[in-house]
DRENDRENNU-251720 format. One record per residue (C-alpha): chain; z, y, x. Coordinates in steps of 0.05 Angstrom, whole numbers, always signed. Layout:
(site A; (Z; Y; X)),
...
// end
This chain:
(site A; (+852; +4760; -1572)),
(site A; (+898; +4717; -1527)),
(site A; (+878; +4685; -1461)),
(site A; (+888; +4613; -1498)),
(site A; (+845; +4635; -1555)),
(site A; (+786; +4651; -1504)),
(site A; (+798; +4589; -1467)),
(site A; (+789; +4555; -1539)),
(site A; (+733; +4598; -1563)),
(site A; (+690; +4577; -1490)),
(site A; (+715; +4499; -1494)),
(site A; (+687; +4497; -1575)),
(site A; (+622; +4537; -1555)),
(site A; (+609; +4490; -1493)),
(site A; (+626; +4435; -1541)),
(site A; (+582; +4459; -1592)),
(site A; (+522; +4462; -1544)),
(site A; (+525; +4399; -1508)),
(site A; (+518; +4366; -1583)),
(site A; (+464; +4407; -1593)),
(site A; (+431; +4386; -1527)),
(site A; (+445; +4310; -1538)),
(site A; (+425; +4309; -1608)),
(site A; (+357; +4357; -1591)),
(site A; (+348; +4302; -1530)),
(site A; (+364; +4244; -1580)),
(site A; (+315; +4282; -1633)),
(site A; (+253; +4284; -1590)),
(site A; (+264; +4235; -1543)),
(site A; (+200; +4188; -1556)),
(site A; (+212; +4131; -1601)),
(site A; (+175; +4067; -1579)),
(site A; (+179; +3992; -1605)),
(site A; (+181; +3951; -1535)),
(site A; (+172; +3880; -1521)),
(site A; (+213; +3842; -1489)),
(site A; (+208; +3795; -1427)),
(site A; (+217; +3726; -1447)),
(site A; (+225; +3656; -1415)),
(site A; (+193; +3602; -1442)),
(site A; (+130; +3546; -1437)),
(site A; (+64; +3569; -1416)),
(site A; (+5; +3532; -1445)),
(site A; (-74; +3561; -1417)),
(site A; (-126; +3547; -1460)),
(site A; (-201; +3563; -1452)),
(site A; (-227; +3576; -1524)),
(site A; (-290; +3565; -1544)),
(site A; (-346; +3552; -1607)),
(site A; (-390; +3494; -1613)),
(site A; (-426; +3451; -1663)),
(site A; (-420; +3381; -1688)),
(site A; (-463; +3329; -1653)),
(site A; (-466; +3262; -1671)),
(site A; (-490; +3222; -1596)),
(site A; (-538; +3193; -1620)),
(site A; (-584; +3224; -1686)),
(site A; (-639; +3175; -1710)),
(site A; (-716; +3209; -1743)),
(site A; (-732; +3173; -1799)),
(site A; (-811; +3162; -1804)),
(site A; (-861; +3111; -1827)),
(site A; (-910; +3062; -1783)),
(site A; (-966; +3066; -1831)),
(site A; (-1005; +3120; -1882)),
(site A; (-993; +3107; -1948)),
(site A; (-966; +3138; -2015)),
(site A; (-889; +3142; -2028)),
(site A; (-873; +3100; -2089)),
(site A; (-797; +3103; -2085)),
(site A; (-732; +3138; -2050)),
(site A; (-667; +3106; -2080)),
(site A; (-620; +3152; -2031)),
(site A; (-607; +3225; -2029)),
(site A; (-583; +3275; -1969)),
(site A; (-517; +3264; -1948)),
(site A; (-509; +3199; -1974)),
(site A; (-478; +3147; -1938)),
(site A; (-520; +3073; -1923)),
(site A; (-517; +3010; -1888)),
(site A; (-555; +2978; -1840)),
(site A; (-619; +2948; -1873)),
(site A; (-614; +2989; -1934)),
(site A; (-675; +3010; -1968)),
(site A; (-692; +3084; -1951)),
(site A; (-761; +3092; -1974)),
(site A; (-809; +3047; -1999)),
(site A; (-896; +3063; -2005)),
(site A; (-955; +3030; -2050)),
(site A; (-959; +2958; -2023)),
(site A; (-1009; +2925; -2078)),
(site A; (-1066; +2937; -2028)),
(site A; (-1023; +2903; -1973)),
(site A; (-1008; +2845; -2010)),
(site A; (-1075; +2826; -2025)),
(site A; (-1100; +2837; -1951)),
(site A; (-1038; +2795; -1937)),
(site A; (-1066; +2739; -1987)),
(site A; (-1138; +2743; -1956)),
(site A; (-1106; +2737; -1886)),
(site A; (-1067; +2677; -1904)),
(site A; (-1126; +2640; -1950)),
(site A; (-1167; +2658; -1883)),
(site A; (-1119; +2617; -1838)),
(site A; (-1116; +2568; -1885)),
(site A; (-1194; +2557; -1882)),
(site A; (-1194; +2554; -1801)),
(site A; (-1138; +2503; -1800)),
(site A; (-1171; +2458; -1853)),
(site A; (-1231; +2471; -1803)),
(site A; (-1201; +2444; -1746)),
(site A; (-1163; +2385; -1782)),
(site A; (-1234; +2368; -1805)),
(site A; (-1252; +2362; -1741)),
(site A; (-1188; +2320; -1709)),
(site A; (-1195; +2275; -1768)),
(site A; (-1269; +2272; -1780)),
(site A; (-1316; +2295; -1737)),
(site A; (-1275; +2275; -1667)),
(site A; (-1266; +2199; -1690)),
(site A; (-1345; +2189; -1717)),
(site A; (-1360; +2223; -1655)),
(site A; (-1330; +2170; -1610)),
(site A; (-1365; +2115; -1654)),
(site A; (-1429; +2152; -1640)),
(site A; (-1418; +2150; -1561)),
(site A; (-1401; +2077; -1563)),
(site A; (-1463; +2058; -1604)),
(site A; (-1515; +2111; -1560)),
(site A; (-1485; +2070; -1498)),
(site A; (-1503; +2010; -1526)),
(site A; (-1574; +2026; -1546)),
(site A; (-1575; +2062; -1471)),
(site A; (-1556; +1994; -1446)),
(site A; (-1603; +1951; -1491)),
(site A; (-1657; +1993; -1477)),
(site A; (-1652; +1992; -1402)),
(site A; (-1650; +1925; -1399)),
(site A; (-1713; +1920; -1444)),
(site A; (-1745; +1969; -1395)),
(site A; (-1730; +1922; -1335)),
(site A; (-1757; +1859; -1363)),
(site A; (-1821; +1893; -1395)),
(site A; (-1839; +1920; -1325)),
(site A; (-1819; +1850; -1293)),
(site A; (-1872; +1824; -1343)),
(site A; (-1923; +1882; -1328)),
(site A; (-1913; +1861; -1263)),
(site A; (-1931; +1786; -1268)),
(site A; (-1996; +1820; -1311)),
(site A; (-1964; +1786; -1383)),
(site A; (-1961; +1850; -1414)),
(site A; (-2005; +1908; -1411)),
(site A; (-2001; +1987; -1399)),
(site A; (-1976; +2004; -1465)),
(site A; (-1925; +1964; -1473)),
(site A; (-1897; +1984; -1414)),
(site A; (-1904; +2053; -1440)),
(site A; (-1868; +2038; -1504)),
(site A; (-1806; +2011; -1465)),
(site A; (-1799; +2071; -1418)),
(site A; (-1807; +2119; -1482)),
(site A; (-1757; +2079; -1511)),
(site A; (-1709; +2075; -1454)),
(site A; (-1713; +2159; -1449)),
(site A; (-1698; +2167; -1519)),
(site A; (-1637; +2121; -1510)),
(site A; (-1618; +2160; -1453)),
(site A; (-1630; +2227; -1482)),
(site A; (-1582; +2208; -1544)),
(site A; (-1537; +2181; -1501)),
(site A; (-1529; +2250; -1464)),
(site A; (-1526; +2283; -1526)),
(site A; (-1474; +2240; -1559)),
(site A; (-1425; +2245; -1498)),
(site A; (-1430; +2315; -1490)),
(site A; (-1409; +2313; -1570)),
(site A; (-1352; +2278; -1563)),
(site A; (-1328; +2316; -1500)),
(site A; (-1329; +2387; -1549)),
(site A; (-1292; +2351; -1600)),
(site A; (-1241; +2320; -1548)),
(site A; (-1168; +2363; -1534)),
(site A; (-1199; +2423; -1498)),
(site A; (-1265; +2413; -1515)),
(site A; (-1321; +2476; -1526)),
(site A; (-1315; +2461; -1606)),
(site A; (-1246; +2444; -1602)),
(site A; (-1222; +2494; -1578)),
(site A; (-1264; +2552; -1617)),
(site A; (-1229; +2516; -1676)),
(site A; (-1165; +2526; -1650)),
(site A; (-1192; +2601; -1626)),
(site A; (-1212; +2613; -1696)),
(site A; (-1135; +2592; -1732)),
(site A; (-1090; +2629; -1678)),
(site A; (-1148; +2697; -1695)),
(site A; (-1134; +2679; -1768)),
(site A; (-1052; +2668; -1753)),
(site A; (-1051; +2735; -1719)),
(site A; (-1090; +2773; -1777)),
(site A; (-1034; +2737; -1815)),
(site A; (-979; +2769; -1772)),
(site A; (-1010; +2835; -1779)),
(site A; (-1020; +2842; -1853)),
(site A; (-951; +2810; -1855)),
(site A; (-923; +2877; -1814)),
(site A; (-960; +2922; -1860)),
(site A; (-932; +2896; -1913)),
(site A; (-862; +2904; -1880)),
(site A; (-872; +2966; -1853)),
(site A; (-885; +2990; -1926)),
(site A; (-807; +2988; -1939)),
(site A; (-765; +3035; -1892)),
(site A; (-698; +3011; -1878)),
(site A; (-633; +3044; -1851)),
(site A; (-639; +3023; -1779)),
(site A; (-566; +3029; -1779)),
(site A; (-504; +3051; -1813)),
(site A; (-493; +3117; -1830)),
(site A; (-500; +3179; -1862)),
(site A; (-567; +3216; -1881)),
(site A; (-562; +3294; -1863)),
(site A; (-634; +3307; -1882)),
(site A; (-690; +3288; -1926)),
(site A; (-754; +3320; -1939)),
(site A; (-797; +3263; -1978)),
(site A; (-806; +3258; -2051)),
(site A; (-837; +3202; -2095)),
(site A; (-923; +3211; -2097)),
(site A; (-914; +3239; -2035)),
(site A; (-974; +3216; -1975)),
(site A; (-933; +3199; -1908)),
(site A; (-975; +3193; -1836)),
(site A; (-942; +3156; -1772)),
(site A; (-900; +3198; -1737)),
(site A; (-875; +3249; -1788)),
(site A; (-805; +3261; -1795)),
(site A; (-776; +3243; -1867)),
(site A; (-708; +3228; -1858)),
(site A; (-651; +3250; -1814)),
(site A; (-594; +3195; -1797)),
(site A; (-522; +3203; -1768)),
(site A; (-505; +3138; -1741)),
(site A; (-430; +3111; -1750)),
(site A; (-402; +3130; -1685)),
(site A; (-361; +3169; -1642)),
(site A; (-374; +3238; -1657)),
(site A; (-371; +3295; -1614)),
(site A; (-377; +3367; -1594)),
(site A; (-414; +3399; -1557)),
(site A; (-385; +3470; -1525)),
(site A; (-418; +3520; -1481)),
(site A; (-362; +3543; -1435)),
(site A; (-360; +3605; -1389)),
(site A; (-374; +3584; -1307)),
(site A; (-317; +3633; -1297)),
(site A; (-275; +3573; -1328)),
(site A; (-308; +3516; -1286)),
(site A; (-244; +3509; -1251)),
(site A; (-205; +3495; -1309)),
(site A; (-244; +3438; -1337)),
(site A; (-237; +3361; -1324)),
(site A; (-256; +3295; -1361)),
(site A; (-189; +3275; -1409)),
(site A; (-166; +3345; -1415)),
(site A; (-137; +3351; -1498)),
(site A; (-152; +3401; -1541)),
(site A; (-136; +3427; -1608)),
(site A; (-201; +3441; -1651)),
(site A; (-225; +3459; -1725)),
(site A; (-282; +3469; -1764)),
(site A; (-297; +3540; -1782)),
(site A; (-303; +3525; -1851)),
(site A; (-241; +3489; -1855)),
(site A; (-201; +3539; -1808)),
(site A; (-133; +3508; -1829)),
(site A; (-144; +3431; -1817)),
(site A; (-136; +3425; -1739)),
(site A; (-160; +3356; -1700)),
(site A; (-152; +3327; -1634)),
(site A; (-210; +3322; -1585)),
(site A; (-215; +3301; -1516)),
(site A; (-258; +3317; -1464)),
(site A; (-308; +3260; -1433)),
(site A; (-371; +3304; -1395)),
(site A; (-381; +3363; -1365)),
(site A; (-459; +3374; -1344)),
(site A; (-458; +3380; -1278)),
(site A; (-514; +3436; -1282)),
(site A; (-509; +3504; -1303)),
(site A; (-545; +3546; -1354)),
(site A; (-572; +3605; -1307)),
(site A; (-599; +3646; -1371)),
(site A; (-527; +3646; -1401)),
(site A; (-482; +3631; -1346)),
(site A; (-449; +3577; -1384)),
(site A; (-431; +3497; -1376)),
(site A; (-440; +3452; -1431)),
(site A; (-377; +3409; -1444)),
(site A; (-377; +3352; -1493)),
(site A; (-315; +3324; -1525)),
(site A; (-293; +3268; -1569)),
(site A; (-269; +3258; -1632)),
(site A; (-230; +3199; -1646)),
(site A; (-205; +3221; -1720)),
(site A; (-259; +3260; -1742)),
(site A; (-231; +3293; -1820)),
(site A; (-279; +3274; -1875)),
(site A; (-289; +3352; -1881)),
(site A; (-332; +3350; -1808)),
(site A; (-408; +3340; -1817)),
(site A; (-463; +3346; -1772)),
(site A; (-485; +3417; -1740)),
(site A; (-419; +3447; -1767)),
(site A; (-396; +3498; -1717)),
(site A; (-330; +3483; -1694)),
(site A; (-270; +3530; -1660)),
(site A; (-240; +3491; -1597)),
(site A; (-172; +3502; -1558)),
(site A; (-175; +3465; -1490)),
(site A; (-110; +3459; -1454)),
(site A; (-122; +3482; -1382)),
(site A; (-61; +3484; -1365)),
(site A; (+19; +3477; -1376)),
(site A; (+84; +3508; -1346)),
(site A; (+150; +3500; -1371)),
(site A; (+205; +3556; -1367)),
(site A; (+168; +3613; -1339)),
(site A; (+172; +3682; -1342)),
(site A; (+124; +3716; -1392)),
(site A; (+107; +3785; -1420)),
(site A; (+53; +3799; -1471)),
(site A; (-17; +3824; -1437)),
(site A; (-7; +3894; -1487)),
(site A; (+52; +3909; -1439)),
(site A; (+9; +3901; -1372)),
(site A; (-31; +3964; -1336)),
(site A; (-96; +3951; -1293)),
(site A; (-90; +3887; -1305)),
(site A; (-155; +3870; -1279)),
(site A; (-148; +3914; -1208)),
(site A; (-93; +3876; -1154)),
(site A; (-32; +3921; -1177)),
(site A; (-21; +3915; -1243)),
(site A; (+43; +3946; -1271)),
(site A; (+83; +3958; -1336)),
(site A; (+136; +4007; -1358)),
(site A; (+204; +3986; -1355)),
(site A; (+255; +4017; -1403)),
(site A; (+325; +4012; -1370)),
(site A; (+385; +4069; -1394)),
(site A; (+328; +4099; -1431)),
(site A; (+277; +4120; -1376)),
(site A; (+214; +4089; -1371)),
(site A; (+200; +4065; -1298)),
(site A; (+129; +4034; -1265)),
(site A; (+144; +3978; -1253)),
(site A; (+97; +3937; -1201)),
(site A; (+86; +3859; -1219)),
(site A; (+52; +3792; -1195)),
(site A; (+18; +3753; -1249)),
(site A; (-8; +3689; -1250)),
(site A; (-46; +3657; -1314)),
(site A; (-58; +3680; -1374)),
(site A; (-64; +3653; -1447)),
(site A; (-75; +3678; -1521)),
(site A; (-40; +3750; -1507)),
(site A; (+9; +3726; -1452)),
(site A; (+7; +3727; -1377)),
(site A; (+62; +3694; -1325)),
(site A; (+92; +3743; -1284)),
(site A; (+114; +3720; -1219)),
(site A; (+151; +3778; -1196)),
(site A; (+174; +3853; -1224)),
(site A; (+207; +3838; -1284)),
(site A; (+270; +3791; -1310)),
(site A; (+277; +3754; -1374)),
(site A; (+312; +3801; -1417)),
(site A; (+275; +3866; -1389)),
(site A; (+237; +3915; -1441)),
(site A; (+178; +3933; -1426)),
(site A; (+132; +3995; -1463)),
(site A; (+72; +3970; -1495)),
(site A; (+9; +4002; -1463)),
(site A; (-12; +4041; -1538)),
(site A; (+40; +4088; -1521)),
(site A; (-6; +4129; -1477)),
(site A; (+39; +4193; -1480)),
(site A; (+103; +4152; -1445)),
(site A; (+97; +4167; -1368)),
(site A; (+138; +4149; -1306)),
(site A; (+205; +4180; -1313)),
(site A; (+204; +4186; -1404)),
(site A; (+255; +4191; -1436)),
(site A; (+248; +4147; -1494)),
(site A; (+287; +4117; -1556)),
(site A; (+279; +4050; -1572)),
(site A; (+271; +4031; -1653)),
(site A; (+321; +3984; -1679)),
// end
């Protein structure tokens, strides 16, 4: 063999094997799906579940015992101010209503009697007891200016002093007559005592009798019931449940760790978990200023302005609340990031590739990204942190 065939026999075998050693470094090289670093707006949101509160719910309960005779509306129906919710047995308070008022009727024919009749014959009574009073005191003085001269004798001058006391006597009486019967008089006014007694007794039956219809104190929707016709009802129990027209809100507890976040007007982007698709504005308008020590938590309240028809009462509710916004930053997904939670976190960087660690300053972080505020560029890859076997210095192939 020539010394030119040798020299082409070594260049084809060194040939041969640095192939082979690319293509075995190219075969088992680690394959790896990166993410890239990527600029663009940052929106934080606190996220959070709640229920649906209207401000202001109304119990539904009647004034007075009594047997239910009627209950024209049904859960979840929708009534208006005044409308008839239940309604209980009034024959009983009707007829006490009709005593009461034939009662009043009885004192105030009582005390016109006593205007028209018995005040007027009173007066006439006075005048004419005065006038016997005076008559017989003048009779008295002449019979004892006659006893005195000795024309008349002893009894006569008793008769005329017997008659001048009884004159006097119903004279007394008769004035102290027409004083009761005069505008504030004793009788007078136990007449007028005894119509405003039978007025009120009026007034009360009259309530009764009202209070035997239960009306929608105002407009809205009924989110409970538990009363059926036959039913007995007692003051103070609970038979309906009423969700006033009305703003309504939700009420969130939120995480003290996000205290900082929060403030009144702050949007967010909300849905009912039932209705996960439909999304609705809310707006944040109190934050209680106290918080829960047994769950470390704030409750946050928040309006809804256009409520969907889908939202009722107590529904439990899935809230976005914009903390924050930033517009062309520098972001990275939080899969990418390494001790994230310790003051160094770091990610592997893929350049010509190597994986390097990479050291990085963050700043917030959102739904799965986080800002980075120094290490990386927009453009860089970066190794997800599920490739546990890729270390400093890893070779690795990126997939198309």
């Amino acid at each position: 063999m020539t010394k030119r065939q040798i020299v082409g026999l070594v260049g084809a075998v060194l040939l041969l094997l640095g192939i082979a050693f690319f293509a075995y470094d190219f075969v088992w090289r680690s394959k790896i799906k990166p993410e890239f670093v990527k600029n663009a707006s940052f929106v934080q949101t606190i996220v959070a579940s709640g229920r649906v509160e209207s401000p202001h719910r109304i119990s539904i309960s009647a004034q007075i015992t009594g047997t239910v005779s009627d209950v024209p509306v049904v859960e979840g129906q929708s009534v208006e101010k005044g409308q008839l919710l239940i309604a209980l047995e009034s024959t009983e308070l009707h007829s006490a209503l009709r005593q009461a008022q034939a009662s009043e009727q009885q004192a105030l024919s009582n005390l016109r009697q006593l205007r028209e009749l018995k005040a007027p014959v009173a007066v006439q009574t006075q005048i004419q007891a005065d006038a016997n009073f005076a008559n017989a005191k003048n009779n008295l003085a002449r019979t004892l200016e006659l006893f005195d001269k000795g024309f008349i004798g002893a009894a006569a001058r008793d008769e005329s002093e017997r008659a001048f006391q009884i004159a006097q006597s119903q004279r007394n009486i008769d004035q102290h007559q027409s004083a009761s019967l005069r505008s504030g008089g004793s009788e007078m006014a136990l007449a007028q005592a005894t119509v405003n007694q039978a007025h009120a007794t009026v007034e009360v039956a009259e309530a009764r009798l009202r209070y035997s219809t239960i009306q929608a104190p105002k407009s809205g929707t009924l989110i409970a019931r538990s009363v059926e016709v036959g039913d007995g009802v007692v003051p103070g129990k609970v038979l309906m449940a009423l969700s006033p027209k009305g703003v309504t809100q939700l009420v969130l507890q939120i995480d003290e760790k996000n205290i900082k976040w929060l403030h009144v007007n702050q949007m967010a982007l909300a849905s009912a978990d039932a209705f996960p698709d439909k999304k609705f504005q809310a707006q944040l308008v109190y934050i209680n200023p106290r918080i829960d020590p047994q769950r470390g938590s704030v409750e946050v309240k928040l309006d809804v302005k256009d409520p969907p028809l889908e939202l009722k009462q107590d529904m439990t509710v899935s809230v976005d609340i914009e903390a924050a916004r930033i517009d062309n930053t520098v972001l990275i997904p939080l899969s990418t990031v390494h001790d994230y939670d310790i003051q160094m976190p770091w990610v592997l960087l893929i350049k010509e590739g190597v994986a390097h660690k990479q050291l990085i300053k963050v700043g917030l972080e959102s739904q799965g990204l986080v800002q980075v505020l120094s290490g990386v560029e927009t453009g860089d890859m970066v190794a997800p942190t599920q490739y546990t076997h890729i270390r400093e210095g890893s070779r690795v192939r990126v997939a198309p």
